[in-house]
N, C-alpha and C positions, 0 to 999 in steps of 0.2 A: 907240372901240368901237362895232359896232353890233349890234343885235337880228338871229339868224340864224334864220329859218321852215323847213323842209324842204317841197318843193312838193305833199309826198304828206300832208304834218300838219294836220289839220282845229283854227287856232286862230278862234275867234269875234271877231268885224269891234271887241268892245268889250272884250277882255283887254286888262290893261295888262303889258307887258313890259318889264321892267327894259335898262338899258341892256349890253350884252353878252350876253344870254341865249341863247340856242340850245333851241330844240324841233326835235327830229330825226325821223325817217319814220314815220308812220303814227299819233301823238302825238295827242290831243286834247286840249285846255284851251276849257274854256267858258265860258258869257258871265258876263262879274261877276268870273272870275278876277281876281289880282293877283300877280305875278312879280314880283320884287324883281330886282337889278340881278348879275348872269355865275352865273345861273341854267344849267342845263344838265336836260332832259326828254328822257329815251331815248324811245328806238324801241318805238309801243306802249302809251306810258305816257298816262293819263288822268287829265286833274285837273278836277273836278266846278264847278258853277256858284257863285263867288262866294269860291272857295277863296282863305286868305292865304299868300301864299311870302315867306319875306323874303329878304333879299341870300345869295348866294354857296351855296345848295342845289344837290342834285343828286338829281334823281327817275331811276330806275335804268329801262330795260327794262320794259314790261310791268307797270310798277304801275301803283296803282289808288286815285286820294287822291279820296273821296268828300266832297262838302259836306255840312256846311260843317268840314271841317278849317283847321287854324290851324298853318303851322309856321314858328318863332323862324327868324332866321340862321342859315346853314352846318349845318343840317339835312340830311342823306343818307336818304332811301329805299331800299332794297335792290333787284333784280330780283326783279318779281312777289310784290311786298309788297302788301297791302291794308291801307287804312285804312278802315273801316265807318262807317255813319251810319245803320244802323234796327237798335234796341234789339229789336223782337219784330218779325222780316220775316215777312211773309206777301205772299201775290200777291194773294188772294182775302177779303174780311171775314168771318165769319161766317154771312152770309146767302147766300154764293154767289158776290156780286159783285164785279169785279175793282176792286183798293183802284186810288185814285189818288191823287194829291200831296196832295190836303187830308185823303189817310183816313188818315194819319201824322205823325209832328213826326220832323226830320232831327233828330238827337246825332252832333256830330262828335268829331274825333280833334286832341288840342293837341299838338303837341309844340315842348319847349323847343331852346334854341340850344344849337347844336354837339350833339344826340344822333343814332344811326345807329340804323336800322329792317331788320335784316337780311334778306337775301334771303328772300321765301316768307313770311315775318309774317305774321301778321296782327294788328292792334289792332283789339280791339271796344269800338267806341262805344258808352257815351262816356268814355274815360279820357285819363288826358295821362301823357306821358311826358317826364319832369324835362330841364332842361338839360344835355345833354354823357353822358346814360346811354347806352347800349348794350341793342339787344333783340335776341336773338341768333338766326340763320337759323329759317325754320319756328315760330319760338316762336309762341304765340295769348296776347296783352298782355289779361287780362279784370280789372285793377285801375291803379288808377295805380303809376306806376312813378318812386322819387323820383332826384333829382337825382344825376350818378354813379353810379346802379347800373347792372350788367349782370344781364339776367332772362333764363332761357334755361326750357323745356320747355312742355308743354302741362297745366296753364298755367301760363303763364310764373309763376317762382318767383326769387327774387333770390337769384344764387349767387355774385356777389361787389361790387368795386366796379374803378371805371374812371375813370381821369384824364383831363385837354383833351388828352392825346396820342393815346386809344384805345386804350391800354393796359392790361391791369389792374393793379391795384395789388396790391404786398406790405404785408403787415403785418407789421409792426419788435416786438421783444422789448415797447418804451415804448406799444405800442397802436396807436402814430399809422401810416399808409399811406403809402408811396410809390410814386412810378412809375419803373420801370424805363429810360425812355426817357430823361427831363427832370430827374428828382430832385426834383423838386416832392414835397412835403407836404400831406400831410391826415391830419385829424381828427376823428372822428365828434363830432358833440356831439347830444343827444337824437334817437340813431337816423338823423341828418342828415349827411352829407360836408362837411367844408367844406375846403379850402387855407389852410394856414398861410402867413402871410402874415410 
């Protein structure tokens, strides 16, 4: 495998890029970033200074992954998702004058392995969203979001849960979840998903 650049994608002479990775036209990743290995950065798509990727991600079209965000393995971004980093944005302080990087502290966006950030999101920094959950298109994520859930509206509200498949789960007569896809098991234990093992 090798690292594939697009000649229109502006990446910084010190991103690391995983082996297999592909950033495609018009794509920014800046300095400090870190791509993890068959990575995939649509057309459009910006990842801010210092940001973490791990293995096997796919940043969609026209997103927008702000430092310092953090995202686990097999992570999906959705097209024209935003992940935020200023808790109270302003351009200007108080007094008039235009802020600059030391008139702020960045708050990024964590998100765990295997969850999908649907198209048009947005998560506002600083929250994380659980392992393998689901945020569904347009949602605004303004809490954390635990592990397997799916959270859909403005703001995002947890309306059900979701297996490693992407599925959502049925709930059975006995309490316990399943997925429709795989047959896998789960069971909440204090408000928590977990897979019966």
């Amino acid at each position: 495998m090798t690292v594939k650049v697009a000649a229109s994608a502006d990446v910084d002479t010190d991103v690391e890029l995983g082996d297999g990775t592909q950033v495609w036209h018009l794509a920014q990743v800046r300095e400090g970033a870190v791509l993890g290995e068959r990575c995939v950065v649509g057309r459009g798509a910006y990842i801010g200074s210092g940001v973490q990727v791990g293995a096997d991600c796919k940043i969609q079209n026209y997103a927008l992954v702000y430092e310092p965000a953090s995202l686990a393995d097999g992570v999906f971004v959705g097209p024209a998702a935003v992940l935020t980093n200023d808790q109270y944005p302003r351009a200007i302080n108080p007094d008039g004058s235009i802020k600059s990087a030391s008139d702020w502290h960045a708050v990024g966006v964590d998100v765990g392995r295997g969850a999908s950030i649907g198209a048009r999101a947005v998560c506002v920094a600083p929250v994380r969203v659980g392992a393998w959950a689901t945020v569904a298109a347009g949602a605004v994520v303004t809490r954390d979001v635990p592990d397997f859930a799916i959270v859909a509206g403005v703001p995002a509200r947890q309306v059900g849960w979701v297996g490693h498949a992407g599925r959502p789960l049925v709930e059975g007569e006995d309490g316990r979840w399943s997925c429709p896809t795989t047959g896998a098991v789960y069971e909440t234990v204090d408000s928590q998903l977990r897979e019966v093992v």
